[in-house]
ROFINU-595331 format. One record per residue (C-alpha): y, x, z. Coordinates in steps of 0.02 Angstrom, whole numbers, plus 32768, in hexadecimal, padded with zeros to 4 digits. Each point is the difference from the previous one (the first is absolute). Last residue first. Layout:
N
YXZ ...
***
This chain:
637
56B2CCF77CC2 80597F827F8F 809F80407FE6 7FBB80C37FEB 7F697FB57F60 80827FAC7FA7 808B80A58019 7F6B80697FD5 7FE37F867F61 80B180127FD5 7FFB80C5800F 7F5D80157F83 804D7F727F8F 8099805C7FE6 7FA180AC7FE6 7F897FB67F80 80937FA47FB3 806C80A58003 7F7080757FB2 7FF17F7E7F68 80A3800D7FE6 800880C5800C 7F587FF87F8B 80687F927F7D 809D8072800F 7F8080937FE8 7FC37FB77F71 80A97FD77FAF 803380C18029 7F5A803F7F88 80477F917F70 80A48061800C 80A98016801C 80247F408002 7F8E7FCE80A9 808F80548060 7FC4804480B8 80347F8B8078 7F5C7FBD802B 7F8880A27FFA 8088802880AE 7FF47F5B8056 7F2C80198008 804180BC803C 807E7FC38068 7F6D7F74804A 7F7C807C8006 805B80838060 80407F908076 7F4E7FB68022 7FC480AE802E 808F800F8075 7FCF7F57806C 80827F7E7FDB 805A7FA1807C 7FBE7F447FDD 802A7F807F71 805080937F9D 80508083806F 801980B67FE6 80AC7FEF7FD1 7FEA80817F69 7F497FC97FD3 80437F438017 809280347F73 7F9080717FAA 7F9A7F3F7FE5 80A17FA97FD4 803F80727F92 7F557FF37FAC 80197F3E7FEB 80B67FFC7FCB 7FD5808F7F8A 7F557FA57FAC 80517F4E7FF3 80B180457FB3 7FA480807F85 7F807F667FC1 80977F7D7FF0 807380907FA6 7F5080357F94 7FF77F3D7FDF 80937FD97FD2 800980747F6D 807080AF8020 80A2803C804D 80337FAE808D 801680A3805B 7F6A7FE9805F 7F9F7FF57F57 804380A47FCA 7F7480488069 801E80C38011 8092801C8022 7FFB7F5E8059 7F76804E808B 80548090800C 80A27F96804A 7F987F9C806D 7FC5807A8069 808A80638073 80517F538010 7F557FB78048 802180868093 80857F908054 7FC57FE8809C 7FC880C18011 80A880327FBD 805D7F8A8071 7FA6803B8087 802580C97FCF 80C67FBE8000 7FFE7FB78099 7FBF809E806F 807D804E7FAB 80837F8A803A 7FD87FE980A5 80007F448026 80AC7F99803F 7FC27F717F93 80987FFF7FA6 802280A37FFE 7F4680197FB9 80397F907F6E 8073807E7FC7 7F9A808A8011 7F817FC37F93 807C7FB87F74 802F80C98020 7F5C805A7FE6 803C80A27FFF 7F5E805C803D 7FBA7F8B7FEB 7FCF7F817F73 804D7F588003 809F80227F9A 7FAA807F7F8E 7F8E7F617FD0 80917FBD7F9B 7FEB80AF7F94 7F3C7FD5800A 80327F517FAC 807080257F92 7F99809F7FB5 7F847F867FCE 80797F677FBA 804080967FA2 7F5580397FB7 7FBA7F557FE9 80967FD47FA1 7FEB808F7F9D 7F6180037FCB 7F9B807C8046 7FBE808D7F64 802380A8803A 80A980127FCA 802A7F5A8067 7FC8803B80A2 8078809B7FD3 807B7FA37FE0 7FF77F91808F 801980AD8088 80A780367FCE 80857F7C7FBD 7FBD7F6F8045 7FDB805C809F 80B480388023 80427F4B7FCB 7F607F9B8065 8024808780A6 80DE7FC07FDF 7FD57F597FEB 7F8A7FEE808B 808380678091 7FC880A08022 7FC8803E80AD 7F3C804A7FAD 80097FC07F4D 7FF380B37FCC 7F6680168065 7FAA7F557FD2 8018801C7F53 7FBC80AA7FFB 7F6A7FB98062 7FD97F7B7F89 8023806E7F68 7F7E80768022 7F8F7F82802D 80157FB47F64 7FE380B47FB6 7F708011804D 7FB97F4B7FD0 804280347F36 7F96808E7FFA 801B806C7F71 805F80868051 807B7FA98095 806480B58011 800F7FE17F43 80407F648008 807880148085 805480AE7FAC 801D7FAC7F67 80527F62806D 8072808D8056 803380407F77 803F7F6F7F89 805B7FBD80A7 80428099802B 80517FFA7F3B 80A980538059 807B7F617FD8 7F7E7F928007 7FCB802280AC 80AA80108047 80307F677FA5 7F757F93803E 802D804D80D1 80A67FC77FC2 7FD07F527FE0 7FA67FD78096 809980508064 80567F727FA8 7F8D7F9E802B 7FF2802280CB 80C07FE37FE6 7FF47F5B7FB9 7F6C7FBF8079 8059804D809C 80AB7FAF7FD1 7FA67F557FCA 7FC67FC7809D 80A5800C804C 80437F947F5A 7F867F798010 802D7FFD80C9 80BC7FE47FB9 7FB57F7A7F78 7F927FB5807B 808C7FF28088 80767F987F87 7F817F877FC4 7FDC7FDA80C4 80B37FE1800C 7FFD7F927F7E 7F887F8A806B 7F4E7FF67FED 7F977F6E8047 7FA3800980B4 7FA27F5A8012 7F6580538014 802780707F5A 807C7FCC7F87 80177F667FA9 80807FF37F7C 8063809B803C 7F5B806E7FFC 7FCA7F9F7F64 807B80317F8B 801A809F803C 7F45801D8005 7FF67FCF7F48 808F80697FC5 7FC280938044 7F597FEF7F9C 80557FDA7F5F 806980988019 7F548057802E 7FB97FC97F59 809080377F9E 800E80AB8062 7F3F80177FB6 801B7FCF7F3C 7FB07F4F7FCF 7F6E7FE87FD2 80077F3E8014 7F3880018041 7FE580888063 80B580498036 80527F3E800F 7F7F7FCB8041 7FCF8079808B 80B27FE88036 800A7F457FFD 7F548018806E 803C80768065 80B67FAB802E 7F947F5E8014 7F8D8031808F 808880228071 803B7F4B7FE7 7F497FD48053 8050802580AD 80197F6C8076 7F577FBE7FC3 7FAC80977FDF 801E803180CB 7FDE7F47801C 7F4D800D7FA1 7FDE80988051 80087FB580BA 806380888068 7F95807A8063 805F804A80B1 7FB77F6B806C 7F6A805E7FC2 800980AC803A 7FD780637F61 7F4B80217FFB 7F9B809D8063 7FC280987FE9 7F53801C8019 7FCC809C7FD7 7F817FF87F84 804C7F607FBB 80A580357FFC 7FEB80947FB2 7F767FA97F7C 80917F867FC7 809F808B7FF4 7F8A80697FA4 7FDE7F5E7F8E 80B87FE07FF8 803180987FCA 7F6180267F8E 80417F447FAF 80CD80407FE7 7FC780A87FA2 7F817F957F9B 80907F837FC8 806D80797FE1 7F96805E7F7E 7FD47F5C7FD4 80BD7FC67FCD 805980A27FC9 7FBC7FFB7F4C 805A7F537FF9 8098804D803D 800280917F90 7FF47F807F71 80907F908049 807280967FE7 7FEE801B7F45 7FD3809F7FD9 804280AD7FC2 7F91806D808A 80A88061804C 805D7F578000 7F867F76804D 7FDC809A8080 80AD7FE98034 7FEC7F487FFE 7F72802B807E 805F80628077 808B7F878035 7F777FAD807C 7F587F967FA4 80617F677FDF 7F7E7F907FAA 7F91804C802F 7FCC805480B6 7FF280C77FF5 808F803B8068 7FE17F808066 7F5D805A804D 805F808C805D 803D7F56806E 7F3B7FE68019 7FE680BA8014 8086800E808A 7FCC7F498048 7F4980398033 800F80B98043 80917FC98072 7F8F7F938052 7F7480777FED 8083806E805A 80227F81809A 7F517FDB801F 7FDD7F4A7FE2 7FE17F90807D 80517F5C7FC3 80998038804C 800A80917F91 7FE37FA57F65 80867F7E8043 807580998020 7FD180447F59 80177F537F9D 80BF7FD08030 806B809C7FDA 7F7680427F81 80337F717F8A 80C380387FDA 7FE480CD804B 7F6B80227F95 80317FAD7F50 80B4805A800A 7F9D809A802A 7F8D7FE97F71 80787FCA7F70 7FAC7F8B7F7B 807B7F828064 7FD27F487F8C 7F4680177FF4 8000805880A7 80337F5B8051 7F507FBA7FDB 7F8E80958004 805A802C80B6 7FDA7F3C803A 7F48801C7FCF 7FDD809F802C 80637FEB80B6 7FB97F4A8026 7F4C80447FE7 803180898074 80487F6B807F 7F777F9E7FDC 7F64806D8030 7FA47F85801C 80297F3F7FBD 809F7FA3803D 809880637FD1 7FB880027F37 805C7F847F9E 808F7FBA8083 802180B88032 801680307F39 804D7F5F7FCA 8081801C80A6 802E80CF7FC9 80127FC47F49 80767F728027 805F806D808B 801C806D7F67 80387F957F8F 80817FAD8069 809E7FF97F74 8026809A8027 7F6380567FE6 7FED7FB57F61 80A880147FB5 7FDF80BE804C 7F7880007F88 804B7FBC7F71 808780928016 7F90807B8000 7FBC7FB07F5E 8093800F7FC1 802C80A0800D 7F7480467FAE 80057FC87F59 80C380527FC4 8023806B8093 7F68803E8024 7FB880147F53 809180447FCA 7FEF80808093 7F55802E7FBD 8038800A7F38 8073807C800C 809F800E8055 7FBF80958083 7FA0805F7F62 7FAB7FDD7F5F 80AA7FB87FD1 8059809D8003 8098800E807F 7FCF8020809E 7F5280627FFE 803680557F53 80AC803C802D 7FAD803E80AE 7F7380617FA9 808180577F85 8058802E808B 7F79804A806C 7FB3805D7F51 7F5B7FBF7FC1 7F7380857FC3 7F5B7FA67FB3 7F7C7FC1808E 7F6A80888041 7F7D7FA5803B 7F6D80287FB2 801380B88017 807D807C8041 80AD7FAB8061 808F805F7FC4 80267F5B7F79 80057FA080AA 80928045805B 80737F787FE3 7F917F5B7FFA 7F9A807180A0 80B17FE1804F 80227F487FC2 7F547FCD8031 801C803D80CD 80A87FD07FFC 7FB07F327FC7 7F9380188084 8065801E808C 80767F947FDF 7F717F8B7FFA 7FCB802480B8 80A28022804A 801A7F3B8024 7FF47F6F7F85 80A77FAB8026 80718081802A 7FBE80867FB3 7FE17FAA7F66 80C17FD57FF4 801E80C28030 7FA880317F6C 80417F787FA6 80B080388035 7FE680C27FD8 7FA27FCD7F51 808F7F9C7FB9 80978092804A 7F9B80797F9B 7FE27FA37F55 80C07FD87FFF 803A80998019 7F8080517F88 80327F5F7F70 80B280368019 7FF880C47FF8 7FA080097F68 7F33800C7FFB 7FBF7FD17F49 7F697F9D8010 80427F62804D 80A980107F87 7FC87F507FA1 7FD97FA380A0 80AD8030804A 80517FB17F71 7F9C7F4F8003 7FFE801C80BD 80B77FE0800C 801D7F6D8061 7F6280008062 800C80BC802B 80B47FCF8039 7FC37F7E8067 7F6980738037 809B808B8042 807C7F828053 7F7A7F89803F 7FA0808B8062 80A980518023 802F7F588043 7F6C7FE0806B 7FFF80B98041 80BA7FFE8034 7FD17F568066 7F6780718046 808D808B8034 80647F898076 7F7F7FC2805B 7FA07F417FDA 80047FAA80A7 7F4C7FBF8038 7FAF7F7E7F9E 7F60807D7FE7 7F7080167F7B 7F4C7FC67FDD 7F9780558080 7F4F7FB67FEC 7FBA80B37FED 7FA47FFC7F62 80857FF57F91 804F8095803F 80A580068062 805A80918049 808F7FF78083 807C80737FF8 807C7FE67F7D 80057F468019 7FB27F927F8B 80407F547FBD 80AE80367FC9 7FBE80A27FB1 7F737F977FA1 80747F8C7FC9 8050806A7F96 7F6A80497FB9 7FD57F5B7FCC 80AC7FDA7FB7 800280967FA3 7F477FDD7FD2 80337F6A7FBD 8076804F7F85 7F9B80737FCA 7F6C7F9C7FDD 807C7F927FA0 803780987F92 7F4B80387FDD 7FCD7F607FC0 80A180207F7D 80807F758005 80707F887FA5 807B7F9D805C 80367F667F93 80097F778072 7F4B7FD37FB4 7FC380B4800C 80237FED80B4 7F977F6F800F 7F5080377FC7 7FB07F918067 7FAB80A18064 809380688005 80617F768047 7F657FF18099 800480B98022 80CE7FFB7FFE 7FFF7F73807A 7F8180558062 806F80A7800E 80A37FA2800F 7FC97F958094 7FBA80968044 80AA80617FF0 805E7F688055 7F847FE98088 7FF180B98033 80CE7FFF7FF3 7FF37F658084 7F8C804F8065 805080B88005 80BC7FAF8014 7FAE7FA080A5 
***
C-alpha cells in the first residue's frame, strides 16, 4: 500500500513538473533553471520509481508486455529510490558547479559519476533486461581500449574516470538533450494516451475496427492492421501495441481459420507499424525532430506515405491470405453497426483533430499540442464518455500512476540513449565508424544502403526503438548523409529497418510477444512475420531514392509515386501470397513481382526509370485483364 501511494505521489510530481516546465511556471515563482537541472530532477524521480515498480529479479523489456509489479517493495529497493533521489537531487541542485569540473576528475564529481551509472545500469536492467546492459559495457570497453585498435577505427585515448565525468555530467551525455526531450515533450503525450485509454479509447478503436472490417474475408487480420494502425498512433511502442489489440484480434484470426503463427505474424507487424503512424509516431520521432534540427510536424508529414504503403501491403497480404485460403469473417452477432460505434464514440475523434490543429495550423510547440489534446478528452470524457461510461477522478488518478509506469522504462531506456551518445562522442567512434561505412560502401550508394540496412537491423536486434534510432543516428545516418541522402530520408531510413529489428528473427521480440498470445512457436513466428511483412524491407530504398514519398516534390511526382507503389506492392503482394483471382501458377508469380517490381522503382532517378514504370504499368493491365478474363471465362464454363 506505501509502494502505491509513494508511486502516486512521485508520478504526480514527475507530470506536474513536465507540465510546469512546459508553461514556464517555475520561472514565474522565481525558480530559475538550467534544461539540464530539470532533466535531473525528473530523472531522480524516474529512477525512483523505477525501483518501486520493478523488483530485483524480474526483467522487463518493452517488447515483452510485462510492465511492472504491485507486490511489496523490499527493504533495499526503498534504499535505491532514495539514493536515486539523494544523488540526482543533488546533481540537480548543483549541476551549475559540477558542470564546470566535468573535465577535471576530483573526488566528488567521480563519486557521483559512479553511484549515477551503477543505478541506471541496474534501472536498465530492470526494465529493459541484460540486453542493453550489455551493449552499452560492450561500447564503453572498446570506448577505453580503442586508441590500441589499428586502422579506421581507432578512437582518441579516454581514461575510466574521465569517461564517467563526461557520460554523467556533460551535457552531451545522460542530461542532454534525449532525456530533455523525454521529460519536457515526451511526457505528455504518454500521458494523452493513457487519457485516452482511460477514458474508453481503446475499446473505441477495437469496436470501429470489428464494426469496419468483421464482415468481409479475412476480417479478423483486416481488423488487426487496422485497429493496430489506429491505437499505434497514440502507443508508438510495439509490445504495448501487441498485447492492447492482439488480446481480441488473434483469437478471432485464429477462429476464423487462421494458423496460429500467421496469426501472430499479422498483429506483430501491424503493432510494429505504430511506430510509423503521424501525428504521434512513438517517443522516437521527436527525438529525430532533435538530431535533424526540425520542426516536429515536418517529420510527421514525411511519415505519412511511408506509413500509408506499410499499412496497404498489410492489408493486401492480409486480403489475398484470406482469399487463397479461405478464412473466414468475424461471427456476425459479434459485428456492431459502425454508425453506433461512431455514434457513442466520435469524442475520440476530437482529441486528434484539436491536436493535429494545434501542431499544423497554430504551430505550436509539441507538449503544447498534447496539453491541448489532454484537455479535450478530459473535458469530454466527464461530459460524455464512452457508451454511457463517463470519467470519474479516479480514472484521472490511474492515468497519471499508469503514465508514470510507462514512463520509468521510456526515461531510463533514454538515459541509456544518452550515454551510448556520450560514449561515442567522447572517443570520436562516431567520426570513425561513419569513415569506415563509406568506404566499405565504395562509390555505390545501393551497397552501402544495404550496408546500413543490415547493420541497423543487427544492432536493433532486443533494443528498445529509441535506444536502435539513438545508436543508429549517431553511426550509420552519417554516413548515408556523407554520400549525398538527405537527412531526413537517411534517419526516417535507418528508423524503419532499426523498427524492423523487432520483427526480424533471431530476436524478434514484437514477434515473440505476439506468439504468446497465440500460443505459436516463436521462431517459427518470427520468419512469418518477416515474410508478411516483407514490404518493410522495400520501401525504405525506394524513398532514398524518390523524395516524392517523403512529401517532398510537385503534386504530381507524390500522386505518380503513390499510384505506381500502391499498385506494384500490390502485384509482389499476389506474387508473395500466390493468389490473385485464382492460385497462381509459378510462371504467373514471376510476372506479376516482376510487373510489381518496374512499378516501384523511382521515376525521379532517371528518364530510363519513367519508362520502365510505364512498361511495369502497362505489364499490370495486361496481367489484370489476362486473370479477370480467366475468372469471366471459369464462372461461365
Amino acid at each position: 500500500m506505501r509502494g502505491r501511494l509513494a508511486q502516486g505521489v512521485l508520478a504526480a510530481l514527475l507530470i506536474g513538473g513536465s507540465i510546469g516546465w512546459s508553461l514556464d511556471l517555475f520561472r514565474k515563482v522565481g525558480l530559475v533553471l538550467f534544461s539540464e537541472q530539470f532533466a535531473a530532477a525528473a530523472y531522480a524521480i524516474g529512477l525512483a520509481l523505477t525501483f518501486l515498480r520493478f523488483r530485483f529479479r524480474k526483467t522487463h523489456t518493452e517488447e515483452t508486455g510485462y510492465s511492472g509489479g504491485d507486490s511489496p517493495v523490499p527493504w533495499y529497493d526503498w534504499a535505491l529510490a532514495g539514493l536515486s533521489l539523494a544523488v540526482l537531487g543533488y546533481v540537480a541542485a548543483r549541476f551549475p558547479k559540477l558542470t564546470a569540473l566535468a573535465t577535471a576528475v576530483t573526488p566528488e564529481t567521480l563519486a557521483i559519476s559512479v553511484l549515477i551509472t551503477a543505478l541506471t545500469l541496474e534501472g536498465v536492467r530492470r526494465t529493459i533486461g541484460w540486453s542493453l546492459v550489455a551493449i552499452l559495457l560492450v561500447i564503453a570497453g572498446y570506448v577505453l581500449v580503442g586508441h590500441l585498435v589499428p586502422g579506421n577505427l581507432r578512437t582518441r585515448e579516454v581514461s575510466t574516470a574521465n569517461m564517467l565525468n563526461y557520460l554523467n555530467l556533460d551535457n552531451n551525455g545522460l542530461l542532454g538533450v534525449i532525456l530533455q526531450i523525454t521529460v519536457v515533450i515526451i511526457i505528455p503525450f504518454v500521458l494523452m494516451g493513457q487519457l485516452l485509454m482511460r477514458s474508453g479509447g481503446s475499446n473505441f478503436f477495437n469496436d470501429i475496427a470489428i464494426a469496419l472490417m468483421g464482415r468481409y474475408r479475412g476480417g479478423p487480420a483486416k481488423m488487426a492492421v487496422l485497429g493496430s494502425s489506429l491505437f499505434g498512433m497514440i502507443s508508438g511502442i510495439a509490445a504495448a501495441n501487441t498485447v492492447a489489440v492482439g488480446v481480441v484480434t488473434i483469437p478471432l484470426m485464429k477462429r476464423s481459420g487462421m494458423p496460429a503463427k500467421l496469426a501472430a505474424a499479422v498483429e506483430a507487424c501491424a503493432s510494429n507499424g505504430g511506430q510509423l503512424m503521424p501525428p504521434v509516431m512513438g517517443a522516437v520521432a521527436f527525438v529525430m525532430a532533435d538530431f535533424l534540427q526540425l520542426p516536429y510536424k515536418e517529420v510527421a508529414i514525411a511519415a505519412i506515405l511511408p506509413s500509408v504503403l506499410y499499412y496497404a501491403a498489410l492489408f493486401i497480404q492480409a486480403d489475398l491470405e484470406a482469399a487463397r485460403y479461405g478464412f473466414g469473417r468475424v461471427e456476425a452477432d459479434k459485428i456492431p453497426r459502425a454508425w453506433t460505434v461512431l455514434k457513442r464514440g466520435w469524442l475520440f475523434l476530437a482529441p486528434f483533430v484539436a491536436l493535429v490543429y494545434t501542431m499544423f495550423w497554430l504551430n505550436l510547440e509539441p507538449e503544447y499540442c498534447a496539453m491541448a489534446a489532454s484537455a479535450v478528452i478530459i473535458a469530454l470524457g466527464f461530459a460524455f464518455g464512452y457508451d454511457s461510461q463517463r470519467m470519474k477522478l479516479r480514472d484521472l488518478w490511474d492515468s497519471v500512476v499508469n503514465t508514470a509506469s510507462g514512463l520509468c522504462e521510456i526515461l531510463v531506456i533514454s538515459a541509456a540513449a544518452g550515454f551510448i551518445m556520450g560514449l561515442f562522442q567522447v572517443s570520436g567512434l562516431a567520426f570513425a565508424f561513419a569513415a569506415y561505412l563509406v568506404q566499405l560502401g565504395g562509390q555505390s550508394l545501393i551497397l552501402l544502403l544495404i550496408l546500413a540496412a543490415g547493420v541497423s537491423i543487427i544492432l536493433g536486434m532486443g533494443l528498445p526503438t529509441i535506444g536502435v534510432y539513438v545508436m543508429l543516428a549517431i553511426l550509420v545516418a552519417p554516413a548515408l548523409v556523407k554520400v549525398g541522402v538527405p537527412p531526413l530520408a537517411a534517419h526516417l531510413f535507418i528508423l524503419y529497418f532499426g523498427m524492423m529489428s523487432l520483427i526480424t528473427p533471431p530476436v524478434a521480440p514484437a514477434a515473440y510477444v505476439a506468439a504468446a498470445i497465440a500460443g505459436s512457436p516463436s521462431m517459427a513466428t518470427g520468419w512469418t512475420a518477416m515474410r508478411f511483412g516483407w514490404s518493410s524491407y522495400i520501401v525504405p530504398f525506394l524513398f532514398v531514392y524518390s523524395p516524392a514519398i517523403l512529401m517532398q516534390g510537385s503534386l504530381w511526382d507524390i500522386a505518380v509515386v503513390t499510384l505506381t507503389s500502391l499498385a506494384g506492392i500490390w502485384l509482389i503482394c499476389a506474387a508473395m501470397v500466390g493468389y490473385f483471382t485464382r492460385v497462381l501458377p509459378l510462371m504467373l508469380r514471376v510476372l506479376f513481382i516482376t510487373a510489381g517490381v518496374m512499378l516501384l522503382l523511382p521515376h525521379q532517378v532517371s528518364e530510363l526509370m519513367l519508362w520502365v514504370n510505364i512498361l511495369g504499368f502497362a505489364a499490370a493491365v495486361a496481367l489484370v485483364l489476362y486473370e479477370m478474363r480467366w475468372r469471366k471465362d471459369y464462372v461461365r464454363a
